[in-house]
C-alpha positions in Angstrom: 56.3 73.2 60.1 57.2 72.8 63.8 58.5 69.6 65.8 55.4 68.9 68.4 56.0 67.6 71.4 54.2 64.5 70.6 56.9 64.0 68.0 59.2 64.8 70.5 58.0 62.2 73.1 58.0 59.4 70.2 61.6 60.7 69.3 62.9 59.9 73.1 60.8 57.2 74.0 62.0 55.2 70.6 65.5 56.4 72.0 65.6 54.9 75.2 64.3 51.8 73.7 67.2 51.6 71.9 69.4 52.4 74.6 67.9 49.3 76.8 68.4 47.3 73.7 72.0 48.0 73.3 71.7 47.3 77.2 73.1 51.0 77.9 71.2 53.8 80.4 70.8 56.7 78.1 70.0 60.2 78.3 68.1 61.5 75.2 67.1 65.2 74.9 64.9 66.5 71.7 65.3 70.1 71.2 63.0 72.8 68.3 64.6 74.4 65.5 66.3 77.2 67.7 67.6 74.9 70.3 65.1 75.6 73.0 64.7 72.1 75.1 61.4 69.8 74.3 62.0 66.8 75.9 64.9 65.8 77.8 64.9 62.2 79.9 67.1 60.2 81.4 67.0 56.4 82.0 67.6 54.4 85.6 71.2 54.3 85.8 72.6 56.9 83.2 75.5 58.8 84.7 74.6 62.3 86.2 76.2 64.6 83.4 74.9 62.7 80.3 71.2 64.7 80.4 73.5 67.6 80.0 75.5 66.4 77.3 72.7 65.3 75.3 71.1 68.5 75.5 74.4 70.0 74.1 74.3 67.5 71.2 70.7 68.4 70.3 71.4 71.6 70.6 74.4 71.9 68.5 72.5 69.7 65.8 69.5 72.2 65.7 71.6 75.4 65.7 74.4 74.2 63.3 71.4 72.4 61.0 74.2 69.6 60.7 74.8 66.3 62.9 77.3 67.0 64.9 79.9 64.5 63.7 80.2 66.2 60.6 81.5 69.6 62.9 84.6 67.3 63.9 86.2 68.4 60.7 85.5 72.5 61.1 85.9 71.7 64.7 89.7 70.7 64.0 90.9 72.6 61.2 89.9 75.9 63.2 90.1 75.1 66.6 90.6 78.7 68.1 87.5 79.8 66.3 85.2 77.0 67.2 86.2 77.2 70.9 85.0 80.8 70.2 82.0 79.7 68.8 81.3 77.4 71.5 80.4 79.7 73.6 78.2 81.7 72.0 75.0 80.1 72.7 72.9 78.9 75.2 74.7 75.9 75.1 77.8 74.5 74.0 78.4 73.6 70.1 79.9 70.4 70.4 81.9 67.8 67.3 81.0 64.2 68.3 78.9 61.2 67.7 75.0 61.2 68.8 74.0 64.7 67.7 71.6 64.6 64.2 69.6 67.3 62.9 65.8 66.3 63.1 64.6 67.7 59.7 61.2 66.4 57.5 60.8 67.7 53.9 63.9 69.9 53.6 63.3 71.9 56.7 65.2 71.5 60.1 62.9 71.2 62.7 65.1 70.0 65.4 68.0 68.0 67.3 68.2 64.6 68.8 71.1 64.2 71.5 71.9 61.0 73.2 74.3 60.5 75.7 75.1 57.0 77.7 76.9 54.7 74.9 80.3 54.6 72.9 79.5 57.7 70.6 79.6 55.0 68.3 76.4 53.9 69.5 74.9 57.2 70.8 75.1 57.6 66.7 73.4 54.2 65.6 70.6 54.7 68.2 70.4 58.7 67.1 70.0 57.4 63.2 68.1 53.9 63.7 65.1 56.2 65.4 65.3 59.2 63.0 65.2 56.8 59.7 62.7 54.6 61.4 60.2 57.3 62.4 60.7 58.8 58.7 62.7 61.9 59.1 65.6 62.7 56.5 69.5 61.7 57.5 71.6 63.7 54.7 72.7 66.7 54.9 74.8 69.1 52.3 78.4 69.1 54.3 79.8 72.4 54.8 81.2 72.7 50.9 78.1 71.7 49.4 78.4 67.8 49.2 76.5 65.7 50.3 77.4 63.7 53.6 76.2 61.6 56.2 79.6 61.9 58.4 
C-alpha cells in the first residue's frame, strides 16, 4: 500500500485549514514511506524556513516510523549519537512536536510535518487531520509499549 498524492493533497490542504483556524500561517509537507517529498506547501505569511522544517519533521516521522516527539527521549539520553544520526539522511532527524507517522492498517506509509505554530499546536493540527481522515496515531515506543508521546 502506498500514500497517493491525492491522499497527500487531502493531508495538506486539511492542514492548512487548520493552521488558518488556529489563525497561524503554516507550512505542511507530506512525505512517502522512505522520506522522498510528496507535497510540501506553504501558506501567505509563513516564515521563510518553516517549509524546511516541516519537511524535516515528515521526514524524520517516515524514516524513524515514529512521531517525532516520542524521539525527544532517545534524542536526549544519547545525544552524541543522535547528532550522528542526524546527519545521515537526506534530511535531518529531528525530536519535537508536529512530526507523526502517516500509517493505515499497520503499515507506515508516510510523514506529516507542520511548521508555523507553538509545537504544541504544530502537534494538535498534525493529529486532529490524521485521526480525522482515518489514519492510525499509536505507535509501539522504542521498548515495545505503547505510546502516543
Amino acid at each position: 500500500m502506498k500514500l497517493t498524492l491525492a491522499e497527500a493533497e487531502e493531508i495538506v490542504a486539511a492542514a492548512l485549514t487548520g493552521g488558518q483556524g488556529l489563525g497561524k500561517a503554516f507550512s505542511v509537507a507530506v512525505v512517502d514511506a522512505g522520506g522522498f517529498v510528496l507535497v510540501v506547501k506553504r501558506s501567505d505569511g509563513a516564515r521563510p524556513l518553516t517549509p524546511g522544517i516541516a519537511i524535516a519533521k515528515a521526514y524524520s516521522a517516515a524514516v524513524m516510523e515514529r512521531p517525532t516527539r516520542m524521539l525527544r527521549a532517545w534524542a536526549d539520553s544519547n545525544p552524541g549519537f543522535f547528532a550522528q544520526l542526524s546527519t545521515m539522511g537526506s534530511q535531518p532527524i529531528v525530536a519535537t512536536e508536529g512530526g507523526v507517522t502517516i500509517k493505515r492498517d499497520g503499515e507506515i506509509l508516510g510523514g506529516l510535518g507542520i511548521s508555523g505554530g507553538t509545537g504544541e499546536e504544530d502537534q494538535q493540527v498534525c493529529d486532529e487531520v490524521l485521526g480525522r481522515l482515518g489514519y492510525q496515531l499509536e505507535f509501539q515506543a522504542w521498548g515495545g509499549a505503547k505510546r502516543n508521546d
